[in-house]
VEXPA-933258 format. One record per atom (N, C-alpha, C, O): residue in three letters; y, x, z. Coordinates in pm, whole numbers, plus 50000, padded with zeros to 5 digits. Layout:
<rs>
alaYXZ
...
</rs>
This chain:
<rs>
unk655675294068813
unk656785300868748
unk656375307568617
unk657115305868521
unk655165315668602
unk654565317568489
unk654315311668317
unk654155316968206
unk654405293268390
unk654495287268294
unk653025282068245
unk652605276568143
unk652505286068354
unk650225284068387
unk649895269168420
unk648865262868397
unk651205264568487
unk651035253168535
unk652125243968529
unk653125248068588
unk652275228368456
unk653865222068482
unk654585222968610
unk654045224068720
unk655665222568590
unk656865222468704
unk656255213868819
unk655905202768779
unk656035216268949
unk656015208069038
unk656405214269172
unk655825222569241
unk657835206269192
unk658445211669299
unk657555206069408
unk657165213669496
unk657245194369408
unk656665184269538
unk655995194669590
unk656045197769709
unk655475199269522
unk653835209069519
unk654125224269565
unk653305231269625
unk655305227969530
unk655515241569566
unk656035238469701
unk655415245369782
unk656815231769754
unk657285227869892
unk656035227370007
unk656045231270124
unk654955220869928
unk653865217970052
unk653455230870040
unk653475237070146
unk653035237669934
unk652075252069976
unk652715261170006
unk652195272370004
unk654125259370044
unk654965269470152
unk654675265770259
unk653875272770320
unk655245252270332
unk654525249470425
unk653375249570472
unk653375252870591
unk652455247570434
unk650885249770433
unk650305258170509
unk649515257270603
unk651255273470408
unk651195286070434
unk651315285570602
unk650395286270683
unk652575284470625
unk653135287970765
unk651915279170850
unk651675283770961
unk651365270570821
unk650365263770930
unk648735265470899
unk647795258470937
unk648755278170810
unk647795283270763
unk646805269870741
unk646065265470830
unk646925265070628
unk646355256770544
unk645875243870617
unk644955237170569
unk646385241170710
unk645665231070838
unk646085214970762
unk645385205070781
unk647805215070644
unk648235202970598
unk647115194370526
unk645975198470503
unk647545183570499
unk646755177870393
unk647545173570292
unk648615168270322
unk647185174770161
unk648165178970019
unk648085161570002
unk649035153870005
unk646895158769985
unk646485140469952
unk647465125670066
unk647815113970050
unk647535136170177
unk648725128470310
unk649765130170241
unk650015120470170
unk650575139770231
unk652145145470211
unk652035138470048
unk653185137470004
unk651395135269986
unk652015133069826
unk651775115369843
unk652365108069764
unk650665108069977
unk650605094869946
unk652065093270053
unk652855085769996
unk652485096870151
unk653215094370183
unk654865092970150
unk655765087470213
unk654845099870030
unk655995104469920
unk655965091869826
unk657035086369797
unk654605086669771
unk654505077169693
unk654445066369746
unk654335057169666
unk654485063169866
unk654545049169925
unk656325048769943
unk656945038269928
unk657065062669980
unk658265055969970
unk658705058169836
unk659915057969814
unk658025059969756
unk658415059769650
unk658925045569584
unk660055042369547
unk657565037469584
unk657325025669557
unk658545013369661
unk659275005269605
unk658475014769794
unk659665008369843
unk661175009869763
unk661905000169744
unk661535025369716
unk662775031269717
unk662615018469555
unk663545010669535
unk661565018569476
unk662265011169326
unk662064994969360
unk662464985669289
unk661474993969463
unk661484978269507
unk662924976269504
unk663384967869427
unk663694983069582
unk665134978669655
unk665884981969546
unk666824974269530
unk665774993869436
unk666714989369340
unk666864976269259
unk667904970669226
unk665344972169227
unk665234957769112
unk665694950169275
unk666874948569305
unk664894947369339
unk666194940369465
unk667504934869468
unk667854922969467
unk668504950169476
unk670084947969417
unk670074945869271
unk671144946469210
unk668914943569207
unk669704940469031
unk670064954569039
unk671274953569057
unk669824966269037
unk670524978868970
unk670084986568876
unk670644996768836
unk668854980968829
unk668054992968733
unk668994992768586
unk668895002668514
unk669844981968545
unk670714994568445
unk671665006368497
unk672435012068419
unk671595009268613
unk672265022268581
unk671485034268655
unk670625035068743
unk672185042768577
unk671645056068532
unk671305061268690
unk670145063768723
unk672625062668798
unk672065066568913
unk671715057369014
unk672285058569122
unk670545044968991
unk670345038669090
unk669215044669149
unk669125040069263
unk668335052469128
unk667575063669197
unk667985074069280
unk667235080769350
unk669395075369270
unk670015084869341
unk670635075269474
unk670585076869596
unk671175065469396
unk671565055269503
unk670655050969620
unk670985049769738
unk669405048869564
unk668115047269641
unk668225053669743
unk668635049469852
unk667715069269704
unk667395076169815
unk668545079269895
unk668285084270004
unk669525077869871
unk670805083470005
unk670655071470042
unk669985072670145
unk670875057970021
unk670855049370112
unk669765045470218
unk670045039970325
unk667955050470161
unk667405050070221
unk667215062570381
unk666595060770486
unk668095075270329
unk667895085270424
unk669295084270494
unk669265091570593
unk670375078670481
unk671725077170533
unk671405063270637
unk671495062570760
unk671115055770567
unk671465037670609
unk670235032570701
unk669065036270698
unk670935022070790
unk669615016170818
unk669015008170768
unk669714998070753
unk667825006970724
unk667264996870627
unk666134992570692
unk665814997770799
unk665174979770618
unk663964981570665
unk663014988070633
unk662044988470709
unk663014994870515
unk662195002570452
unk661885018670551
unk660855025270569
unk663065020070590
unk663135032970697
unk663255027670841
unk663885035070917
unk662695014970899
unk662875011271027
unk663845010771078
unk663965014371196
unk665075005070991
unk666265008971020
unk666655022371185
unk667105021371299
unk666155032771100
unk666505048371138
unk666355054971052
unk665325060471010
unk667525055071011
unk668265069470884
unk667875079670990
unk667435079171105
unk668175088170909
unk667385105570875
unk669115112070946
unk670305111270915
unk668395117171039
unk670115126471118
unk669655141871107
unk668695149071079
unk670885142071144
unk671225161771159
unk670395166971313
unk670455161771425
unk669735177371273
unk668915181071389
unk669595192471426
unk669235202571365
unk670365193771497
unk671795205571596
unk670765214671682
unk671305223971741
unk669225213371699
unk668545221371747
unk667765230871688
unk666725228571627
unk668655249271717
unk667405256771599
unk667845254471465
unk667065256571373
unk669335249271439
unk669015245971304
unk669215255071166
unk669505252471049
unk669005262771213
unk668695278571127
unk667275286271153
unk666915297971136
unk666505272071212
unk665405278971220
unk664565294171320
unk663415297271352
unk665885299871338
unk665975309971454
unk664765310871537
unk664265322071528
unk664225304171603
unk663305304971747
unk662135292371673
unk661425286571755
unk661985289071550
unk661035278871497
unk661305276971366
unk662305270771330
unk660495281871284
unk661125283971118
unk660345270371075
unk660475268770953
unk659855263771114
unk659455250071103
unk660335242671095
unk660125233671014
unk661495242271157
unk662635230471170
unk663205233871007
unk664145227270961
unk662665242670944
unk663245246870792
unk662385232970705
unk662625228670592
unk661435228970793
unk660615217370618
unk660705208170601
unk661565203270674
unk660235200970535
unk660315190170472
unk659255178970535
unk659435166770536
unk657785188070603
unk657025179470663
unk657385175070834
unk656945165370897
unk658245184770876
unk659155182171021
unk659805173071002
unk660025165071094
unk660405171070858
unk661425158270839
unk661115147570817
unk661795138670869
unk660105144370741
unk659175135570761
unk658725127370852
unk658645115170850
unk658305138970973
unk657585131371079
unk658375128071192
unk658185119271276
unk659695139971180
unk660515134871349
unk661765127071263
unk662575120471329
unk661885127771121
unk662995114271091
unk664525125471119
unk665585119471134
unk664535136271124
unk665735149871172
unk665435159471122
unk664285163771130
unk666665166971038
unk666255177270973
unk667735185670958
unk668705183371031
unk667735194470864
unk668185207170846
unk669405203870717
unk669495192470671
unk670135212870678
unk670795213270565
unk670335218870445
unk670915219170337
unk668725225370488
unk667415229470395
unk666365221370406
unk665435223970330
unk666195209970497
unk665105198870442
unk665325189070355
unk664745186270250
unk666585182570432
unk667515171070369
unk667625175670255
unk666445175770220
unk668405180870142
unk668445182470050
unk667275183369981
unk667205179569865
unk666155188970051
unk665145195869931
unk664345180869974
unk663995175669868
unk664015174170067
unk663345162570037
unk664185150169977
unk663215143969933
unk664795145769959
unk666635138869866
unk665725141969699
unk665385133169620
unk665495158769682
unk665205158969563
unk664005154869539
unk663745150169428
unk663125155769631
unk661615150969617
unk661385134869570
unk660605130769484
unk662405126669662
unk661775111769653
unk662575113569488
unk661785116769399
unk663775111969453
unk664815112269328
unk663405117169215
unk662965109769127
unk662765134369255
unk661535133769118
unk660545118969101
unk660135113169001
unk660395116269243
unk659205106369246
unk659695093769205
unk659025084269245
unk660725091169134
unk660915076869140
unk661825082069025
unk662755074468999
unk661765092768956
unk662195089868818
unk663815093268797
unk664305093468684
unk664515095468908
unk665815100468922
unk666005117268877
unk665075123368824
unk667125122768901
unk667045138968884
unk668195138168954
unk669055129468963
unk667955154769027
unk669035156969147
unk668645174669138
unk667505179069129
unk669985183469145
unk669845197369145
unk670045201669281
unk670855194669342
unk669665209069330
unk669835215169450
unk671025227969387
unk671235231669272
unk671645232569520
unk673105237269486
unk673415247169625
unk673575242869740
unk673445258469592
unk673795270969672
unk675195269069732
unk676165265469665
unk675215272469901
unk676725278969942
unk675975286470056
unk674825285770100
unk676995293270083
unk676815305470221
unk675905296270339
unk676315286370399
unk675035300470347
unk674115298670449
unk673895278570443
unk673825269470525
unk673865279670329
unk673335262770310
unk673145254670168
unk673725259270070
unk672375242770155
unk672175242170047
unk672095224470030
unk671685216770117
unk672515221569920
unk673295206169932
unk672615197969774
unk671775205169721
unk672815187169713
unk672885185169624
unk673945182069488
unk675105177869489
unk673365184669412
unk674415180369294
unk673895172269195
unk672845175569139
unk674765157369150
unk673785152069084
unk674415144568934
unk675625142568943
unk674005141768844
unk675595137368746
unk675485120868779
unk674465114168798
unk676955116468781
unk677175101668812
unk677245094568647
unk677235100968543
unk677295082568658
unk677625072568563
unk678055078768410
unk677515078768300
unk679135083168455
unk679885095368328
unk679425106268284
unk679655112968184
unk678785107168367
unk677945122568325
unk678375134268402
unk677845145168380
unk679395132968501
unk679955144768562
unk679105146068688
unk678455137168742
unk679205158168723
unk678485168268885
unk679615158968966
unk680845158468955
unk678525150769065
unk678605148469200
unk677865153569306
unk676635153569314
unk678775158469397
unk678405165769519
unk677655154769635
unk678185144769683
unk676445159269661
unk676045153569781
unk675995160069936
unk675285170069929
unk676295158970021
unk676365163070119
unk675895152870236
unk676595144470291
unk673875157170270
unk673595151770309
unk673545149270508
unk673325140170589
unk673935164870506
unk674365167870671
unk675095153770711
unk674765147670813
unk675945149970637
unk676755136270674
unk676985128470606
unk678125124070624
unk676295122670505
unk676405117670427
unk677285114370326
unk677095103870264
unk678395122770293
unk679525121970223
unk679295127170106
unk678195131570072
unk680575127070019
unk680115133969879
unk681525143669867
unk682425138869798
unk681705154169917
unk682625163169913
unk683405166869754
unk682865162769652
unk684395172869749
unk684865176269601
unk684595191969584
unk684245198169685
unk684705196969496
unk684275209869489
unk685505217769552
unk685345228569608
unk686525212569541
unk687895222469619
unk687275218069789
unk687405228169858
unk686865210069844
unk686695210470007
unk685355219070034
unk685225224770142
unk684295219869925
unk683615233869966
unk683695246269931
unk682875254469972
unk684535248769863
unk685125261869863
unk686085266769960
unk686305278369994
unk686675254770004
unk688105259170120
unk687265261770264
unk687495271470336
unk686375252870290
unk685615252670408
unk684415261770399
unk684065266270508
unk683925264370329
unk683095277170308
unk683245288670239
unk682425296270188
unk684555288770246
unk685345303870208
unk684205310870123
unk683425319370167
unk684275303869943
unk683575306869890
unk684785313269800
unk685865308369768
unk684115328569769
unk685015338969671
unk685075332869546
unk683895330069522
unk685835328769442
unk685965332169299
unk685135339169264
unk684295334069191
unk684985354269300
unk684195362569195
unk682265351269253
unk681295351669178
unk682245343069390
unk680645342269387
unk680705326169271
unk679685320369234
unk682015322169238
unk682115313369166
unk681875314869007
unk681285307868926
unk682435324269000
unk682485329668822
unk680885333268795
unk680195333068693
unk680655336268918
unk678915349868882
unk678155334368900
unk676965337468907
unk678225321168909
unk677735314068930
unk676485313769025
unk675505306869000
unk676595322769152
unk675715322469274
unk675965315069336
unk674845310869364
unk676775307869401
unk677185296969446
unk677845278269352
unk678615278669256
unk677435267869398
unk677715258469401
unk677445256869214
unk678095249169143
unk676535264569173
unk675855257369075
unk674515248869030
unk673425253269067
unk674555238768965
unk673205228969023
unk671885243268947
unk672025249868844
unk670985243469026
unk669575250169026
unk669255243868910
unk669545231968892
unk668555251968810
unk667195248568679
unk665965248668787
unk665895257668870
unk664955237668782
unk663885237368824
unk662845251168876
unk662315252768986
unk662785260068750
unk662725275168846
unk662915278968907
unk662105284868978
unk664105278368927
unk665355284969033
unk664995275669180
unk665055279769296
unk664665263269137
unk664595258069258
unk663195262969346
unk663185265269467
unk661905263969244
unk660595269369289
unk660755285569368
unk660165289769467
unk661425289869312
unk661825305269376
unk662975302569530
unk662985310869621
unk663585293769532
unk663845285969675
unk662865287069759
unk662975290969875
unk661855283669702
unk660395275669828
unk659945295169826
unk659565299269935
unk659995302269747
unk659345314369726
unk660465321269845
unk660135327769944
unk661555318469812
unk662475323369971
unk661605318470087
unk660825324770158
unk661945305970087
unk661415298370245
unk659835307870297
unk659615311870411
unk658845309770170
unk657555313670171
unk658005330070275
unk657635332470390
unk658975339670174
unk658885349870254
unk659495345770400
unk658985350670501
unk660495337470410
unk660805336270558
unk659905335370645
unk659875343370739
unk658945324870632
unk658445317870720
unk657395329770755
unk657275332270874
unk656645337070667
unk655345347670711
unk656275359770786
unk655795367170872
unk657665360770739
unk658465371770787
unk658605364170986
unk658105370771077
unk659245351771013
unk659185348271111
unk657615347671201
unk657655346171323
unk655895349271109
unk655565345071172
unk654745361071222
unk654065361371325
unk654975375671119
unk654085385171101
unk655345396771087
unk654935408271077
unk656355395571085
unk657245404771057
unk657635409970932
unk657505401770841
unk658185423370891
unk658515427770751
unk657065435770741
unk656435442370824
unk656795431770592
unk656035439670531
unk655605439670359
unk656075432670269
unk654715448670354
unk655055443070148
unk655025431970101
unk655615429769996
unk654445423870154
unk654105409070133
unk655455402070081
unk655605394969981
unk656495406570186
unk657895395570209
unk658735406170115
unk659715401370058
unk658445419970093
unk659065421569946
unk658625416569770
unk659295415969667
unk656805412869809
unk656345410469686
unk656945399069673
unk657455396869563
unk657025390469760
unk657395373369755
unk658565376569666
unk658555374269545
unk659775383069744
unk660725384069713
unk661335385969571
unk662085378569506
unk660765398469542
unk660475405469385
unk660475395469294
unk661385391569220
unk658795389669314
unk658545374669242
unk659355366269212
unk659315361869097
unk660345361469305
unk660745350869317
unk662495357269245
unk663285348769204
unk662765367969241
unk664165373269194
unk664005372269024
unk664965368768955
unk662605375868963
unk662425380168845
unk663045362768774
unk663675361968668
unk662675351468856
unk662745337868780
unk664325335968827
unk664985327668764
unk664945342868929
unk666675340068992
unk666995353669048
unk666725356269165
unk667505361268977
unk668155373268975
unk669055368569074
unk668805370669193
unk670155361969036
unk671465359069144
unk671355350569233
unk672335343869265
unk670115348969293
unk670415343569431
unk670175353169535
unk669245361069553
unk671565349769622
unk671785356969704
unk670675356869838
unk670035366269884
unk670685347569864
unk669625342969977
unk668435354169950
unk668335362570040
unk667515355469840
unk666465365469838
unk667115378169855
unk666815386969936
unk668185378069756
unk668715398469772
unk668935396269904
unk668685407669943
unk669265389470018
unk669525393770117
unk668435399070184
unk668495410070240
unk667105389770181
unk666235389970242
unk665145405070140
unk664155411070184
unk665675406470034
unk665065418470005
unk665925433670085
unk665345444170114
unk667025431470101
unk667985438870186
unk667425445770328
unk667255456170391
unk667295431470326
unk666635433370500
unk665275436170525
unk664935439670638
unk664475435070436
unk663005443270426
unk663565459570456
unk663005465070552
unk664515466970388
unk664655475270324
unk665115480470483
unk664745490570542
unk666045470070526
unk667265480570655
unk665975480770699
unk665545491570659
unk664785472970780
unk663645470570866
unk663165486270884
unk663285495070969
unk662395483970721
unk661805494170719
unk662125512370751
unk661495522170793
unk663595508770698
unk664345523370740
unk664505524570885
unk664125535370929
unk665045514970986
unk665245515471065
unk663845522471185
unk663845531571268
unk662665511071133
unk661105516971157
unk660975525971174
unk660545530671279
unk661415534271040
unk661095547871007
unk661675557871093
unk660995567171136
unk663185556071128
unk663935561871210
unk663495567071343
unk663385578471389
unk663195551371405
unk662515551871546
unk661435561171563
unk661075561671681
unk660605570671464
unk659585577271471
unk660185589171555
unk661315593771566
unk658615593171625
unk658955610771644
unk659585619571524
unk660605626471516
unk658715616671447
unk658915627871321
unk659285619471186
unk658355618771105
unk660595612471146
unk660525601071040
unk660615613270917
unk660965625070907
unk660245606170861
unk659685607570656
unk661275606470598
unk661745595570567
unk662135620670584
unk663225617970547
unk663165613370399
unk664205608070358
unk662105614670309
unk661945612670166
unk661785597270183
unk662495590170112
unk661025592170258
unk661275574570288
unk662375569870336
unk662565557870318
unk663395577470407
unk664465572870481
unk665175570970319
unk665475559670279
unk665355580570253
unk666245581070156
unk665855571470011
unk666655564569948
unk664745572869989
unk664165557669887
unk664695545469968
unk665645537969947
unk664085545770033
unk664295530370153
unk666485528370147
unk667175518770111
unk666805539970193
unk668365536270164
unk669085530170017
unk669725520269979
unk668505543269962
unk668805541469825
unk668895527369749
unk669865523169687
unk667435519969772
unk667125510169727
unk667675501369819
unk668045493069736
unk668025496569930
unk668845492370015
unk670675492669956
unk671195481869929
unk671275501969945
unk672425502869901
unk672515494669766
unk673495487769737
unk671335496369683
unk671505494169541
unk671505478669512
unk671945472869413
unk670535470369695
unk670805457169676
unk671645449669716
unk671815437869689
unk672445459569812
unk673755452369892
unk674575451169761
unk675045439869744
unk674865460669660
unk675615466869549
unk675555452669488
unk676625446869471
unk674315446269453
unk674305435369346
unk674535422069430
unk674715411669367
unk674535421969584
unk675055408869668
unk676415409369628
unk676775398669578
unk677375418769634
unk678495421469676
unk679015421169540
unk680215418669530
unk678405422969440
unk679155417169291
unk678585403669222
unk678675398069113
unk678025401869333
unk678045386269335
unk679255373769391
unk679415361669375
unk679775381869446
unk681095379969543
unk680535369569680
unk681085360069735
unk679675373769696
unk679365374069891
unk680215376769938
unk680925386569914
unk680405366670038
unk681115371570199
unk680385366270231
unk679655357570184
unk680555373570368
unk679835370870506
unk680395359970578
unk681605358570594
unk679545352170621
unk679805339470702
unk678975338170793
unk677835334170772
unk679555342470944
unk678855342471046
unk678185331471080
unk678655320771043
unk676955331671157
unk676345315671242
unk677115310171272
unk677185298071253
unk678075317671336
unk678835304871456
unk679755298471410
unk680095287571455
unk680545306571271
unk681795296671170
unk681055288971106
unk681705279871054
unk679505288371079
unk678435278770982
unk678335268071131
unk678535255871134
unk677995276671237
unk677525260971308
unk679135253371354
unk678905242671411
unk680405255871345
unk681755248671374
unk681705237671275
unk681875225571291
unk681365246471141
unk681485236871037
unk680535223571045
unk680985212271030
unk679265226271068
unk678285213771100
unk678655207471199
unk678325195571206
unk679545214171322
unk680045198771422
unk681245194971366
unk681515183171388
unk681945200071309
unk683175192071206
unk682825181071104
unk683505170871098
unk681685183271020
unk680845177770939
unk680825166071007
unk681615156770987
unk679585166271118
unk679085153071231
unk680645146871247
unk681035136671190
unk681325153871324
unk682715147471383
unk683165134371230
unk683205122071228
unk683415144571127
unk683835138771036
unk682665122870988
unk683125111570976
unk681265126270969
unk680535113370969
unk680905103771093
unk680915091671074
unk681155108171197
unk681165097671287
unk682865090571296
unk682965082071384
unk683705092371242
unk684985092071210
unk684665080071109
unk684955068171119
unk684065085771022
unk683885071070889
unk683285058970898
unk683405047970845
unk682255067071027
unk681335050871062
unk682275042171144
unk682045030171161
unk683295048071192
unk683805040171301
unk684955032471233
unk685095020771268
unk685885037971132
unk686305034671030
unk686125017870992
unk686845008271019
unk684505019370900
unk683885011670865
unk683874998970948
unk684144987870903
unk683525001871078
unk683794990571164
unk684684975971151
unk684724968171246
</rs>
């Protein structure tokens, strides 16, 4: 983020993960295995005759993670309905889980979608909504197409705003459903980073420094102010539980707490419970399995 080193998302994804498996990955596995489907994914475009157009790299990879092919053993890449918020296994959050069990998240899928698309020369933005994160990519004309890889569809921007009761004001402040600058996307993995040590060690300065870090390159993403939020309730709450709590910490700790809910909330956040996020993902499925049958 500094600007010490070129952009490399591939790269920031694995040394989050890494992290959480305390360095056990191998960087030389995860990048040949990226480049071998790399190399299949531009076989199959010159294949169909498609390399004049602009998104046949994009075409690539959804067909290779949607479709059955042989390149993917004909077994496309499905929705994993277990944990899938990570809850009880912040692992089901990566990209190397997706990889290996072929099932993933509405935070793998997307962020690996963008991985093969860098590796093969395509471009694809990753794209904020309430408790999920999708792609956006420009078509033929040049306009933002929505990807939605939970089910493989390509939604319009009025069906994710209606279904994820996204505010105007988080529309105008552009916190939601705008495509990510490459920074913005590295400070993503700098989220996932504080999650995953927060799921594996609890709150502590660490998962505010992450945080900090990662706000200075994306002020308006909500996802970190939340998670800087919740350092903050932790710690107050901590404090509370004492025999004798530190009312001068209770009151910094609030203070600075209030002051970050203050900048979620003029972001135009709402709250969107788990359980209206997980209705929507079996509506989602319902709806993919509706089209396949369709198709028939």
């Amino acid at each position: 983020l500094k600007g010490q080193k070129p952009i490399d998302f591939k790269r920031a994804v694995f040394v989050t993960e890494n992290a959480y498996y305390k360095g056990t990955l191998n960087y030389q596995t995860f990048c040949s295995s990226i480049t071998a489907t790399g190399r299949q994914l531009k076989a199959l475009i010159k294949q169909r005759g498609l390399e004049k157009f602009k998104t046949s790299g994009n075409w690539a990879v959804f067909t290779y993670m949607t479709d059955s092919l042989p390149i993917n053993n004909y077994k496309p890449y499905t929705y994993d309905f277990d944990d899938f918020m990570g809850d009880k296994d912040f692992s089901k959050m990566f990209v190397t889980k997706l990889i290996r069990t072929k099932s993933g998240n509405c935070h793998s899928m997307p962020t690996y979608y963008k991985i093969l698309c860098e590796e093969i020369g395509a471009s694809a933005s990753l794209a904020l909504a309430p408790n999920h994160l999708y792609i956006k990519h420009l078509d033929e004309k040049g306009q933002w197409t929505n990807l939605e890889l939970t089910n493989g569809g390509f939604p319009r921007d009025q069906w994710i705003i209606k279904e994820m009761a996204i505010t105007v004001e988080a529309l105008k402040s552009g916190a939601y459903m705008t495509p990510l600058t490459q920074k913005q996307s590295i400070a993503m993995t700098m989220f996932d980073l504080a999650n995953a040590y927060k799921a594996q060690f609890g709150y502590d300065r660490f998962v505010l420094k992450v945080a900090n870090t990662a706000l200075t390159y994306f002020p308006k993403c909500i996802p970190l102010l939340m998670t800087k939020a919740n350092y903050y309730k932790h710690i107050g709450e901590t404090e509370k539980k004492k025999k004798k709590p530190d009312i001068e910490i209770l009151k910094k700790n609030y203070a600075v707490y209030k002051q970050t809910i203050a900048k979620i909330d003029a972001l135009g956040y709402k709250d969107m419970p788990t359980e209206q996020y997980e209705e929507w993902v079996k509506s989602v499925e319902k709806e993919k399995l509706r089209r396949q049958l369709n198709r028939k």
